[in-house]
N, C-alpha and C positions, 0 to 999 in steps of 0.2 A: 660946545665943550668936548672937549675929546675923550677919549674912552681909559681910564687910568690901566697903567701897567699893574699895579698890586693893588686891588679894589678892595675894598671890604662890604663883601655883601651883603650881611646884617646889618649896619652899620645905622645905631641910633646915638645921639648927640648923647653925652653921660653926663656935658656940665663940666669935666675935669680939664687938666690938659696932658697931653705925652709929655714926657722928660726925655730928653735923650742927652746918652752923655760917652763919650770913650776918649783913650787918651794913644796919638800913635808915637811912637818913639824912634829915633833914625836922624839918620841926615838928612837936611832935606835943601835943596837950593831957593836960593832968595827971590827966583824969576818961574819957581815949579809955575809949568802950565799946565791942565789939565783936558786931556782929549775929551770931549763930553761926551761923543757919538760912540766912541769906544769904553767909558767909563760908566756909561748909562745915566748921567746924571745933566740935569738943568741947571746946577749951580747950587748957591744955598740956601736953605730955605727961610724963609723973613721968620725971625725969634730964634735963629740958632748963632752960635758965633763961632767960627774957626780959625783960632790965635795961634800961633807956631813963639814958643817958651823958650829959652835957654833951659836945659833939663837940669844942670843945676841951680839955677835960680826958682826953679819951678818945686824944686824937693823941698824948700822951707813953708809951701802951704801946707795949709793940714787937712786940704783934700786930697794931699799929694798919694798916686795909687799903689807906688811902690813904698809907703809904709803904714805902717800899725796893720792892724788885724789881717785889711784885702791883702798890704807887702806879705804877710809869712803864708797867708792861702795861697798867692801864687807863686813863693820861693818854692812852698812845697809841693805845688805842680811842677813845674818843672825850674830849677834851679838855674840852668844854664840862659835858658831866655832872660830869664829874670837878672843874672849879671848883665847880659846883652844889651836890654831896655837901662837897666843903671846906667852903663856907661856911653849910651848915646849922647849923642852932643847936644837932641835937641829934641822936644816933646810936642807937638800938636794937637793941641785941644779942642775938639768939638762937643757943644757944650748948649743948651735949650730948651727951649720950653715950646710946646703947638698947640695951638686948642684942637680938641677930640678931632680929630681928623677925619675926615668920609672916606679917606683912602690913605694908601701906605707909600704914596711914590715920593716924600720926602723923605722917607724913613729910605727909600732906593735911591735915590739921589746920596744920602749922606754914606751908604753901601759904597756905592759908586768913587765917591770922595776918598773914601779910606784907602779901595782899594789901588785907587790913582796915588794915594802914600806910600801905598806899601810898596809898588813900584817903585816910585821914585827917592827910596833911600829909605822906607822904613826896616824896620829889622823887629818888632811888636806892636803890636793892637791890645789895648787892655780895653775889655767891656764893666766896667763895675758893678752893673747892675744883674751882674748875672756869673761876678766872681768869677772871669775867665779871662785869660791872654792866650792868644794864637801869634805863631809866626807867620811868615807869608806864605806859605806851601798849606799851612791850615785854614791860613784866613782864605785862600782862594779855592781849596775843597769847597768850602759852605758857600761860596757866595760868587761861583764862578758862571752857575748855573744863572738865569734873571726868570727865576721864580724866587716865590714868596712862602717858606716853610717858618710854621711857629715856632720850631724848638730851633733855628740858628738863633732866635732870641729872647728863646725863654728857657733858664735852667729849672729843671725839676731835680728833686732832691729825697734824700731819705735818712731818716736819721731815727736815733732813740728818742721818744717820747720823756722829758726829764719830769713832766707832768702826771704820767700814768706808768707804771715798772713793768714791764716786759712788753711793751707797747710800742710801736712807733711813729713819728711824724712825716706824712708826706706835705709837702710845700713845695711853691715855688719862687721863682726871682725870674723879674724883668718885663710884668705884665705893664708895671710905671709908663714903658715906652709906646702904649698905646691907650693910655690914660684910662688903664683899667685895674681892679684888684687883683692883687696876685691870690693867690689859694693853700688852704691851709687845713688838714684833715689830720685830727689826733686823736690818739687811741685806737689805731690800727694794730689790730692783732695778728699776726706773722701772717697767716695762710690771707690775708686779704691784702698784704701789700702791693702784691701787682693788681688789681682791682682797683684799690686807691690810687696807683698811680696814673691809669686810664681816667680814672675819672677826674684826677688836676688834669691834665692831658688835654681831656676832650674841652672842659673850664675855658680851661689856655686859647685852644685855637678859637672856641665860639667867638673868647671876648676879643683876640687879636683879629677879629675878622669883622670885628664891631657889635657884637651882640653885649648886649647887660643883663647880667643874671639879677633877678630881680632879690631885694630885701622880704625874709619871711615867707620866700618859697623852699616848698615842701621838694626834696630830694627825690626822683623817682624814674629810677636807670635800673633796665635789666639786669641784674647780679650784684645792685647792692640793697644791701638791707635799708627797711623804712625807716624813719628815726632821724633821718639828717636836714633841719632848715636852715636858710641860709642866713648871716648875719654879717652884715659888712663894717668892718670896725677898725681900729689903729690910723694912724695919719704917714707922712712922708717922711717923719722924722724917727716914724720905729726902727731900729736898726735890724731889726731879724729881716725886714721887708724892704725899708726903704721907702714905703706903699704903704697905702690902704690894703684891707686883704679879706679874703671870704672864709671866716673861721666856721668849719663845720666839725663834729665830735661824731665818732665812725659809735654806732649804737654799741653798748655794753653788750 
């Protein structure tokens, strides 16, 4: 067996499966062939699908990513993309399901895949799971390099706590793609937010690298307070998440 490009070396079975899902938007020709040795990819991997849509025909589903809620978060990133991807001719969906994976080189195959779109007539990448479109100049910043960094696919976040007043929530989005819980720390008090956010942070790459934080362990990291165990709870259908997620409460 060969030695994987992006391994994950914790890597215990969770039971779950990765989701993976983006949509690329562009022209695309009818005969795209895809250089594998220069795009870094095998092909596709068995339980994903990669369908090329008529983008109008594609905008009457109601997964469709340029509208409802994800549509006005990424008009309001950036506006101009967001016309660009509308009026593309033509949208490519990859779209799937993996069991817990021992390794990430599908997750680099479908890398690979995109970027051989983006080439060949894309003009956006929208990731859903992680609330972000990049053009091509950005999508090949992140992923031009063939290594494997957590945060090109996993968004961390900050926001106010609408649970505790003058608190705030750290979480993140798009741990789903490696069939693990995203992370969720509320009640974080100003001077500990970058602290919270190292510790979704560090969460993040364990479990993208195949570690499982275990259910009803006790929290115990250099510079945060005792007081936090873990509880893994919500399903794939929560909309804050998309995910299961590891809700921990930052001690009063």
């Amino acid at each position: 067996m060969s030695t994987p490009a992006w391994p994950r070396p914790g890597w215990r079975d969770g039971g779950d499966e990765a989701f993976l899902l983006w949509f690329v938007f562009g022209r695309f020709a009818s005969d795209l062939v895809i250089d594998a040795h220069r795009y870094r990819t095998r092909g596709t991997p068995p339980g994903i699908d990669v369908v090329r849509y008529e983008n109008r025909a594609l905008a009457h589903w109601d997964g469709y990513p340029l509208a409802g809620t994800l549509g006005r978060l990424l008009w309001e990133e950036d506006a101009r993309l967001f016309e660009r991807a509308k009026a593309a001719r033509d949208c490519t969906m990859l779209r799937g399901s993996i069991r817990d994976p021992a390794d990430l080189d599908a997750l680099r195959d479908l890398v690979g895949t995109i970027t051989a779109l983006v080439d060949g007539g894309g003009v956006a990448v929208v990731d859903p799971q992680i609330l972000s479109m990049f053009d091509a100049a950005q999508w090949h910043e992140r992923f031009d390099e063939d290594a494997f960094h957590t945060r090109d696919h996993v968004l961390i976040m900050c926001s106010e706590d609408e649970h505790h007043a003058g608190r705030s929530w750290v979480h993140t989005r798009g741990l789903r793609k490696f069939a693990r819980p995203d992370v969720s720390i509320r009640n974080v008090p100003a001077p500990a937010v970058g602290v919270a956010g190292e510790l979704a942070e560090r969460f993040a790459d364990f479990q993208a690298r195949g570690g499982i934080v275990e259910e009803g362990r006790d929290i115990e990291v250099s510079g945060v307070p005792r007081g936090m165990t873990v509880r893994v709870v919500g399903a794939p259908d929560d909309p804050e998440f998309n995910n299961r997620h590891i809700a921990l409460d930052w001690p009063a």
